[in-house]
C-alpha positions as CSV (number, residue, x, y, z in Angstrom):
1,X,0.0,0.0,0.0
2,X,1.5,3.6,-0.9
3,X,2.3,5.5,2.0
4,X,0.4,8.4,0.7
5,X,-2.4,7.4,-1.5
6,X,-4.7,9.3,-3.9
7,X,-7.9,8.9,-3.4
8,X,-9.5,10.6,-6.8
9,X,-7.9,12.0,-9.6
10,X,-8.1,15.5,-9.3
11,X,-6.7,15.3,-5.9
12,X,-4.0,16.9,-5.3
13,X,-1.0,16.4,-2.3
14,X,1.0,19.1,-0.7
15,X,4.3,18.4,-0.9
16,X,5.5,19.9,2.1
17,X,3.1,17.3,3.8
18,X,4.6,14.5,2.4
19,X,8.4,14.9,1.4
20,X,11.1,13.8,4.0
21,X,14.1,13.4,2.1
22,X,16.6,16.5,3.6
23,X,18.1,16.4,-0.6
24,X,14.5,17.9,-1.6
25,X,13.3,21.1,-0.6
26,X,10.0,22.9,-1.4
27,X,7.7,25.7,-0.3
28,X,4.8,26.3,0.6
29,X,1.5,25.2,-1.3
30,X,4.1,23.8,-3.6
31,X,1.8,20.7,-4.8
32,X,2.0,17.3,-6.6
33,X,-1.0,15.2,-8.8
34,X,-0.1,11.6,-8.5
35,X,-3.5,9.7,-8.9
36,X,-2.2,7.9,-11.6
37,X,1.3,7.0,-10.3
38,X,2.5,3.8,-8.5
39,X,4.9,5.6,-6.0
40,X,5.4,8.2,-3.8
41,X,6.7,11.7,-5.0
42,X,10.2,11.2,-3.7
43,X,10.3,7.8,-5.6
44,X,8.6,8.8,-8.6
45,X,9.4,12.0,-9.4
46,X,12.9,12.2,-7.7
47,X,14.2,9.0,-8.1
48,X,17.4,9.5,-9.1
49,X,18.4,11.6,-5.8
50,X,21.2,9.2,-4.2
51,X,23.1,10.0,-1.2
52,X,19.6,10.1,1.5
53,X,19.9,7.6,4.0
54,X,17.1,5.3,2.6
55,X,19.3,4.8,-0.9
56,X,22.8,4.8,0.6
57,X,21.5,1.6,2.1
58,X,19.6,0.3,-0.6
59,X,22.5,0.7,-3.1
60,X,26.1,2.1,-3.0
61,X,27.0,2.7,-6.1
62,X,30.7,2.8,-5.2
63,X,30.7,-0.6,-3.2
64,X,28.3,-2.6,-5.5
65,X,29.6,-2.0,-8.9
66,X,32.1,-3.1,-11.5
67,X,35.0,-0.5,-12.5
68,X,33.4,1.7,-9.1
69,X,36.6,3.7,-10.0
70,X,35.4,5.0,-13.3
71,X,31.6,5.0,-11.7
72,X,32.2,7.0,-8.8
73,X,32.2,10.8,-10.4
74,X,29.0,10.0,-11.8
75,X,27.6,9.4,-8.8
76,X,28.9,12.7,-7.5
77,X,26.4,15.7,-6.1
78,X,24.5,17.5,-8.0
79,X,22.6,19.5,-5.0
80,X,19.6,19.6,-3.9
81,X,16.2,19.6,-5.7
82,X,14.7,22.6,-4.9
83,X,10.7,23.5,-5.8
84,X,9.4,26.7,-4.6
85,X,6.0,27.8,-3.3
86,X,3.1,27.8,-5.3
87,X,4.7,25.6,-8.1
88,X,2.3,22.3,-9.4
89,X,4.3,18.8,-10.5
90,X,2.0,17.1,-12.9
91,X,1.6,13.2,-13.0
92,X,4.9,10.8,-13.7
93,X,7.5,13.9,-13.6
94,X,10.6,13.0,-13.3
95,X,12.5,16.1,-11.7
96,X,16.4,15.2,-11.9
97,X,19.0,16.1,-9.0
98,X,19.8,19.5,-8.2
99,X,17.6,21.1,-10.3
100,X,15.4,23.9,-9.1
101,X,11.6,24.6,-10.0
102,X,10.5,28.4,-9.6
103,X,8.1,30.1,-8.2
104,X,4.6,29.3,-9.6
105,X,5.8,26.9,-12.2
106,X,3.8,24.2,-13.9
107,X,5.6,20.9,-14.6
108,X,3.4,19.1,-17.5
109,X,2.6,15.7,-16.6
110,X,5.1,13.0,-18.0
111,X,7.6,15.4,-17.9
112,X,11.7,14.7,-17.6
113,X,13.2,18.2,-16.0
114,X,17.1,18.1,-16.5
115,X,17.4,22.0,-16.2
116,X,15.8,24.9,-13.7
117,X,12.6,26.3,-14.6
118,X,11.9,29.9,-14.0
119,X,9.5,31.3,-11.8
120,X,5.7,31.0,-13.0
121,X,6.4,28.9,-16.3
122,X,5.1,26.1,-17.9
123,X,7.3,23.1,-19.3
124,X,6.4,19.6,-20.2
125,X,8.1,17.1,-22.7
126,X,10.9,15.1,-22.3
127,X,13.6,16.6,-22.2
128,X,10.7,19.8,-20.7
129,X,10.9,22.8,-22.6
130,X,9.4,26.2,-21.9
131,X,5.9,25.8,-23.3
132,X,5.0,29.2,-22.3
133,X,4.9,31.7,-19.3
134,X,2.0,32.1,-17.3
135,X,1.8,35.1,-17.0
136,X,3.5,38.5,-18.8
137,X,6.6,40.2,-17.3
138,X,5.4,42.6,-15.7
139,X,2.5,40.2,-13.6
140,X,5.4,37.9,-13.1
141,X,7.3,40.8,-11.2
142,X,4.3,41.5,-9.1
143,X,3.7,38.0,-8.0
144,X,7.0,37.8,-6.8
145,X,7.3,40.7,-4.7
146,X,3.5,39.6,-3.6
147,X,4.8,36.1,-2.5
148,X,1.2,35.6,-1.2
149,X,2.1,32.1,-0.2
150,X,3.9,33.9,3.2
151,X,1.0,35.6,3.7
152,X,-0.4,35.1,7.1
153,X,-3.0,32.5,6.7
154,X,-6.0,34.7,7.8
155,X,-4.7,37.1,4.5
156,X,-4.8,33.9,2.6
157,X,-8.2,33.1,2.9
158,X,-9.5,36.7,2.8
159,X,-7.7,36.5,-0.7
160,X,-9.1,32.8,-1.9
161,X,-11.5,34.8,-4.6
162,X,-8.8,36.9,-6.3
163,X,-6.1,34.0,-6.0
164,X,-8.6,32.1,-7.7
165,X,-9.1,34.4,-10.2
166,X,-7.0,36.0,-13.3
167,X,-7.1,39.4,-11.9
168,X,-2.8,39.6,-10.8
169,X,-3.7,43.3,-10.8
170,X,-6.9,43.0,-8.6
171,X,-4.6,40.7,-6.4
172,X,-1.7,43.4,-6.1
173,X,-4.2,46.4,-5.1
174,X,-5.4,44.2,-2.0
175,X,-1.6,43.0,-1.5
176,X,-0.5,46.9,-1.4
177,X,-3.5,47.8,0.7
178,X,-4.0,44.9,3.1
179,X,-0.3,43.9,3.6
């Protein structure tokens, strides 16, 4: 039984609820659709992040393996994998080590990221390419000095109507007057 099941497919899991691997960081309401997949976000999507604890012991590259002196500098750090607030991972991504997913991204699902996606874009394909930005430049820049994902959660919720809607602009003038 998966340790954190979907129970329809348009649910969706916060990732910040269910990622424990110290190698993956992510923000808040940062979220992951995985109805459809047979393994839990840090096995699915990040699977190829070794050096945690659970796949040091699982599988040392360097002990286990043929020629380990001509395998070992592929098996060397790439940093962490790093996706920030308000970003969605679609279905079967596969997000490779130390890459970074922006602010407000969209990860298409099936997707194989082997490069950092900037803030409050959309990708998908395999290798993922830019499909398109969410939002223009100049919405992009107010969203990020918005950040409404730090807001306090009372602001939040006050908010839900114009987070929910297209308006950035209508979302800025209560930011500006409210915060």
């Amino acid at each position: 039984m998966k340790k954190h099941r979907f129970n329809h497919w348009s649910e969706i899991k916060y990732l910040k609820d269910i990622v424990t691997n110290p190698m993956i960081e992510v923000g808040e309401y940062a979220y992951y659709s995985g109805y459809y997949d047979n393994h839990d976000f840090e096995d699915g999507c990040v699977r190829y992040l070794w050096g945690d604890e659970k796949s040091r012991k699982l599988f040392n590259p360097i002990e286990d393996l043929p020629f380990a002196e001509h395998i070992e500098t592929s098996y060397e750090r790439k940093g962490d994998t790093i996706i920030e607030s308000d970003a969605w991972i679609g279905m079967n991504a596969m997000i490779m080590p130390g890459v970074k997913i922006g602010e407000g991204a969209i990860v298409a699902a099936g997707s194989v990221v082997v490069k950092d996606v900037p803030p409050y874009t959309i990708v998908g394909g395999n290798p993922c390419k830019e499909i398109k930005k969410r939002f223009t430049d100049k919405e992009i820049e107010m969203l990020m000095e918005m950040r409404w994902f730090d807001w306090e959660r009372e602001k939040i919720e006050r908010a839900s109507h114009l987070l929910s809607s297209s308006s950035i602009h209508q979302l800025y003038d209560f930011y500006q007057r409210e915060l």
